[in-house]
N, C-alpha and C positions, 0 to 999 in steps of 0.2 A: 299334510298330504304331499310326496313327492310330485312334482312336476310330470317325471314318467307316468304316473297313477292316474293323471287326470288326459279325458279324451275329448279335445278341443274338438277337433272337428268334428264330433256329434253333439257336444253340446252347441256348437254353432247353428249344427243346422237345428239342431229344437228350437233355438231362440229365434231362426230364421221363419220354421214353422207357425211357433206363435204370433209373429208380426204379419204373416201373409192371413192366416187365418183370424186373426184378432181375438182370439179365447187359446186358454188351456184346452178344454177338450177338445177344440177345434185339432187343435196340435199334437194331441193324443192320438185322436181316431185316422192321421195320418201317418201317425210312427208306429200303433200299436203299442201305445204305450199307456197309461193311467193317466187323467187327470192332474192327480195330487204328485206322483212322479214327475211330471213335468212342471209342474207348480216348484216342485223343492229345488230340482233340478237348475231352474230361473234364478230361485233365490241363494242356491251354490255358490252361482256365476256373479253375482251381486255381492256376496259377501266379500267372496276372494279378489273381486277387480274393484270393493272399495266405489262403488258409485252404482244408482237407483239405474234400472235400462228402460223399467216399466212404471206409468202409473197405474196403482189400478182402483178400477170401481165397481159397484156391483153391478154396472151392465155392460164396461166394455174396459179394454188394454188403450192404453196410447204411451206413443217412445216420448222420456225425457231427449232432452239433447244430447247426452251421455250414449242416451239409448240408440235414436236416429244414427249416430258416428259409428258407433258398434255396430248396429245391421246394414252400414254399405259396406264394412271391411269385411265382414262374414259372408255377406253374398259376392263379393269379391274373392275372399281365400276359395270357400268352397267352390265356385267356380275354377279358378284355377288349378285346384287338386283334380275336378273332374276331365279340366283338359288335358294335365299331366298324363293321367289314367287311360285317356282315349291316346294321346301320343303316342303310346308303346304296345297299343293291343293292335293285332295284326290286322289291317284292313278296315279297322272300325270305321262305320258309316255314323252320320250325326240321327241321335236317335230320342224320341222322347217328345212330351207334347209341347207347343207351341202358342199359348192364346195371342190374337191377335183383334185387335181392335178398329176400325175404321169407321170411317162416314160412310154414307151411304152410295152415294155416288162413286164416289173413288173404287171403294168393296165392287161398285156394282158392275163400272166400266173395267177399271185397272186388276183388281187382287182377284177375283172369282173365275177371270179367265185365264190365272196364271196356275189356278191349281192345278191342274194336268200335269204339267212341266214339271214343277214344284216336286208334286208328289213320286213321281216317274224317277226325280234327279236323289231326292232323298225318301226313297219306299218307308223309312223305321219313325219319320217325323208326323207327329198326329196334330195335324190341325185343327185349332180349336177357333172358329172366326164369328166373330157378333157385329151386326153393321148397326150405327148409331152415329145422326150428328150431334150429338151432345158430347163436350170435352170428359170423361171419365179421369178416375184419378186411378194409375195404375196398379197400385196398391192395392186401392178397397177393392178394385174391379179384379185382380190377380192375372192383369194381362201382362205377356211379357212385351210386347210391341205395341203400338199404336201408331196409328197412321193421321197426321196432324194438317190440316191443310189451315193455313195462313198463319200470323205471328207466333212462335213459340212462348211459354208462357214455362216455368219451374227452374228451378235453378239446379235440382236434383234429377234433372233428364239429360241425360245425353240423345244426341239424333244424329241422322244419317240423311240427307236432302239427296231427294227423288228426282225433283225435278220442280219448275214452276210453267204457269201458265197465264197469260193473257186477261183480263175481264173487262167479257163484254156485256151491254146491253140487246136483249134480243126478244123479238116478237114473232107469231105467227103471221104468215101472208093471211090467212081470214080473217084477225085481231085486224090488222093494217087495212086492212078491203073493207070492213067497218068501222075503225074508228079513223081510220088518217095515218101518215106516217109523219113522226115528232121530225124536224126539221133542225130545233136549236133547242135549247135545254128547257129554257123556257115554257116550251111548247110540252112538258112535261106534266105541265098544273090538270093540264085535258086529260089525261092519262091511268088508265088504270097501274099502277106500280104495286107492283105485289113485294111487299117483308117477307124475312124469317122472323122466326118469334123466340130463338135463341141471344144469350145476353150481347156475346162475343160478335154479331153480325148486323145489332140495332145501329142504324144511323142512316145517313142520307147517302146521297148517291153520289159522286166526286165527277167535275168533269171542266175540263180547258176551256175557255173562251181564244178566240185569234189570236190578242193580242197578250195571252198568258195568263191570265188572271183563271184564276182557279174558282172555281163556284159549287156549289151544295147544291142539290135539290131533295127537300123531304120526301120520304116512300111516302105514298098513301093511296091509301089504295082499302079494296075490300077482301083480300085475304092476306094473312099468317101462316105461315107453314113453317111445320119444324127440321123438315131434312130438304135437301136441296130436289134431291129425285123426284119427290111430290113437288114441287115447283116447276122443274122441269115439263113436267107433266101438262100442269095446268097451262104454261105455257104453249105448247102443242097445240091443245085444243084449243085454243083461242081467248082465253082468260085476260091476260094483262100481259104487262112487260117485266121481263126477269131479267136481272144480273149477275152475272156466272162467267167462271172459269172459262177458258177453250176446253181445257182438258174433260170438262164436264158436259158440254154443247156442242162439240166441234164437229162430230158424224154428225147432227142435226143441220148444223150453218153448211156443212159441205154439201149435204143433202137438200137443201131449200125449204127441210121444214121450218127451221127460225131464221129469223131475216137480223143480222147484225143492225146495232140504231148507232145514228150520232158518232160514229168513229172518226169523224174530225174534229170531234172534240175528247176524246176520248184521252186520259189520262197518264196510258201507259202504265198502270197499274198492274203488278202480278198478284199471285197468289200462288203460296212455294208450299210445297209439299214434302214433308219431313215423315221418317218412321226414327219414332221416339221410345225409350228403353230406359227403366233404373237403371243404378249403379255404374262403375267406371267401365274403364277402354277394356277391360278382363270382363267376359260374358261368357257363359253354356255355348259349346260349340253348335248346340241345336240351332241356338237361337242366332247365331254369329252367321251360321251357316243360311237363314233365311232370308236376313238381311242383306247378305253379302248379293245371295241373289235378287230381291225387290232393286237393289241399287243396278245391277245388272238390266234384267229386264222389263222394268217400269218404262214405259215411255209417256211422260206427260208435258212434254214441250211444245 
């Protein structure tokens, strides 16, 4: 088959299809296309480039290595054919859906009051937003953003940093009006200490002594919670003592409903806040154009 004969950029985007969807028909019923059509179509692309792209089994696809290298450069070409495309059409606005992903807090303070603006600045972009602290993998999830708060983690992510902030320990003035106010860290064992019950946030609590020395203290305490917001919460109402961002507490601490603890001893610790994206520095102008704004105006300093 001539070189001309064959039409790379739709067999890219099928194979890209397949990968987000995880099946043939998955990636059928989004092309309009057959099953077994996009089944032969795969194994075309396989034959002619000489190397497996898919395992497959009878309940699901996963990329060889061959395969993984092939779907960043395709979602890389095809993106930059569509930026091409948008380059030369007269006025074009960034257009097309957008999934985005977040914690709950963040979503709850920072991205939910930005949609207004957002939507106002780009009318054609359709936001697709799910709040969850649980780390998703963007792939299986088919989000094109994610919003990452603390240590980054994939090697296959690129990000964009928002911004970071502060953590502190903080209680309610009722919590403190009956149990006491902790003094030195110590004074922590008295304490109700509330966990998350997520992997990425299990440990103890970090904090200075005068003369430098760095010391632990175990959470423990009688709840687990899995998103920050419900922490936040319980904190409020008088529950225990929580440890959190500014960026997540701060109308609270400005406000005097939680009282900052221990900040002479306090670490100095942040917590950064990254919106993280497959593939390289080449993105959908949709999504280039979202980004560019969260980096704009986020404010979580």
């Amino acid at each position: 088959m001539s070189r001309l004969d064959i039409n790379r950029a739709g067999e890219m985007e099928v194979f890209v299809r397949v990968v987000e969807t995880g099946t043939f028909s998955g990636a059928a019923r989004a092309l309009d296309m057959t099953p077994s059509a996009v089944s032969k179509l795969v194994a075309r692309m396989e034959t002619r480039l000489g190397a497996r792209l898919l395992n497959r089994t009878t309940r699901q696809l996963g990329l060889t290595p061959e395969g993984a290298l092939f779907h960043d450069r395709c979602r890389c070409i095809l993106a930059d054919m569509a930026e091409a495309e948008q380059s030369v059409s007269a006025g074009a606005m960034p257009r097309g859906p957008v999934r985005i992903n977040s914690s709950v807090p963040f979503g709850m303070l920072h991205l939910l009051p930005l949609v207004p603006r957002l939507s106002a600045l780009y009318p054609e972009i359709q936001l697709d937003i799910t709040l969850t602290d649980m780390v998703v993998d963007l792939m299986q999830e088919r989000a094109d953003i994610a919003i990452r708060i603390g240590p980054l983690k994939g090697a296959n992510l690129m990000a964009r940093k928002l911004g970071e902030g502060r953590v502190v320990v903080v209680a309610s003035p009722d919590y403190l009006a009956h149990r006491g106010t902790p003094r030195t860290p110590a004074d922590l064992a008295h304490h109700n200490l509330m966990a998350f019950g997520f992997a990425r946030s299990v440990g103890p609590w970090p904090f200075r002594l005068p003369d430098g020395t760095r010391v632990e203290v175990p959470v423990r305490g009688n709840a687990i919670l899995g998103d920050g917001e419900s922490m936040r919460h319980l904190a409020l109402a008088g529950h225990g003592l929580a440890r959190h961002a500014m960026f997540h507490v701060g109308p609270d601490v400005r406000s005097g409903r939680l009282v900052p603890l221990l900040e002479e001893y306090n670490t100095g610790d942040t917590e950064m806040v990254h919106a993280v994206f497959l593939g390289g520095p080449v993105m959908p102008p949709r999504i280039r154009a979202v980004i560019d704004f969260l980096a704009r105006e986020v404010r979580v300093g």
